[in-house]
C-alpha positions, 0 to 999 in steps of 0.5 A: 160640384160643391160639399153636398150632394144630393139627387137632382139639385146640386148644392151648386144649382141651390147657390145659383138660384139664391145668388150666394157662394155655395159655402153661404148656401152650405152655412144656410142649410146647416141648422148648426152653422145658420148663425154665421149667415144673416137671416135674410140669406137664410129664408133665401136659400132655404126658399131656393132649396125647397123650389129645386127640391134639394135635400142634403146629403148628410153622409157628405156632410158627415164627411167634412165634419168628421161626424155621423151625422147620428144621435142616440135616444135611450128610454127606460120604457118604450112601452111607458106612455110618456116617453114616445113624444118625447122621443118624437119631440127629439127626433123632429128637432133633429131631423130638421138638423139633418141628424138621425136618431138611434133608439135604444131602450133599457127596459130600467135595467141599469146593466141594459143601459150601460150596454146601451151606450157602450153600443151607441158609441161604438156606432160612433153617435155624435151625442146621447140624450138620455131618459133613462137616468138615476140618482145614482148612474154609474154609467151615465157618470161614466159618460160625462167623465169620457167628454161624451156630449150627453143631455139627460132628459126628465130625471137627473143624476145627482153626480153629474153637471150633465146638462138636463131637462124636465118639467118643473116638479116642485110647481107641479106638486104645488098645484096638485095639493092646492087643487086638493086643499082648494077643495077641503081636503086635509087627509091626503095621501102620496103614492111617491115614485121610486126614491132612485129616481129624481122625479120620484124624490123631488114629487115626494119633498114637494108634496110634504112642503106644500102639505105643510105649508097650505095646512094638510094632514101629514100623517105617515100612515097616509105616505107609501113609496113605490119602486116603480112607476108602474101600475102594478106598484100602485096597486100594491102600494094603494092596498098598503095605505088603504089597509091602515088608513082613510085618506079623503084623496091621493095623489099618485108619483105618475098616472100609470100608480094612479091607474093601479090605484083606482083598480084598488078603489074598486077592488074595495068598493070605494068610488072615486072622486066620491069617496077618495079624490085621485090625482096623477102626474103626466097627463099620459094619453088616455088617461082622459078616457078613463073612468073618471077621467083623471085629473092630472099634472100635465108635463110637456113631454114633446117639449122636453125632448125637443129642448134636450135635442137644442141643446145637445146640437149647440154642445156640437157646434160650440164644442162646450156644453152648457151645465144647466138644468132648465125646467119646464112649465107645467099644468094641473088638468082638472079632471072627473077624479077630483071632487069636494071632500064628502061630508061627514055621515050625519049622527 
């Protein structure tokens, strides 16, 4: 019997049946090496695969390899709504490669993570991908220093050359102050995300150039930063902002502030969009349901955690890593929570 095993149809019964030498079938079944083996034998091997009903063994193949067979996947918040398709965008791509996934969250505790990987690589993991990230990461910086194949995923360090995806912050911010300006608004303020975050920081940059630029109204009394992407941050900040200023519209660093936010709109008797317009970042689940429905910038957060997963598995096979960072197409949802800036009460 031949490389990997598994019950029922041999590697061998899969070769036969495709007409190729076992170590063709091995390369066609490998999502790592399928590049060595034309595409024509590709389709036909995984078709005799999938007739025989034959799954790898990849504690075999692991064997042959030296490796695990197994990648880690650390979140900062399991319970944060953007970071499960992520996740499973990862794990499909993975699976499909015959890799498991271990999953580890922080809790965005920076010590929680750095335990997190010192556990995820005594189990030997083959590679990290990691959402958890600051601007300043110790931990992460100490894994590109030790050579452990590592792809960040939505937020980036700023001393690392660790090969990161994420949505295209700048474009997304861009096309929330124009859908804000497109409808007369000038007085408009930021709930930014926490400066230790790359997303937090770039949003914010983003918002006061296109303010600038498209002709807003940059007061500071209309900016107010959050330390988390939280819905309790945005409550505190939106009374903060709401205390010594009138904004006609916010925008929120992520939809669980917008969610905060518009409990504080409430809370003070102002409607939304009919006295302050609202804007998240995300376009988490349910935030359709809300009420109003929120307009939002929508990431593809699937997406992202399929691409870093492409990426690390390349990194595994070629035994270099690409040090990139490849952004990722977003879109502004236009939603209830928008609407023209009210007019002026008449004197």
């Amino acid at each position: 019997m031949s490389g990997d095993v598994a019950t029922g149809a041999t590697l061998k019964d899969v070769a036969e049946r495709a007409g190729v030498h076992p170590g063709t079938a091995s390369r066609a079944l490998n999502p790592l090496t399928q590049g060595l083996v034309s595409e024509a034998t590709v389709r036909r091997v995984q078709a005799a695969a999938k007739a025989l009903a034959y799954r790898p063994n990849s504690i075999a193949r692991g064997l042959k390899t030296n490796r695990t067979m197994t990648v880690g996947i650390v979140v900062p918040d399991l319970s944060n709504p953007v970071f499960a398709p992520m996740v499973r965008g990862a794990a499909a791509v993975l699976t499909q490669a015959g890799y498991s996934s271990v999953i580890a969250d922080t809790d965005n505790d920076p010590v929680k993570e750095a335990e997190a990987f010192d556990t995820l690589r005594s189990r030997q993991v083959d590679g990290l991908l990691v959402a958890s990230a600051r601007r300043e990461d110790a931990a992460v910086r100490a894994l590109a220093d030790a050579g452990v194949p590592t792809v960040l995923l939505n937020r980036r360090t700023d001393r690392t050359t660790l090969p990161c995806v994420m949505g295209d912050d700048v474009w997304g911010m861009e096309q929330a102050v124009r859908h804000l300006r497109a409808l007369g608004h000038t007085r408009i303020g930021h709930l930014s995300g926490p400066v230790t975050m790359s997303t937090g920081v770039e949003r914010a940059r983003a918002f006061r150039q296109f303010m600038l630029e498209l002709g807003g109204d940059l007061d500071p009394e209309l900016l107010e930063e959050c330390v988390t992407y939280s819905v309790g941050e945005g409550a505190r900040t939106g009374r903060l902002l709401l205390d010594r200023a009138r904004p006609t519209a916010i925008i929120a660093g992520n939809d669980q502030i917008a969610v905060g936010l518009l409990d504080v709109l409430e809370e003070r008797g102002l409607r939304c969009p009919e006295d302050v317009s609202v804007v998240g970042y995300n376009d988490m689940p349910f935030v359709d349901k809300l009420s109003p429905p929120l307009t939002t910038v929508h990431v593809p957060h699937s997406a992202i955690g399929a691409e870093g997963s492409r990426i690390l598995l390349r990194w595994l096979r070629d035994g270099a890593s690409a040090t990139t960072t490849l952004s990722l197409g977003v879109d502004l949802v236009a939603r209830g929570s928008t609407a023209p800036v009210p007019e002026a009460p008449a004197r």
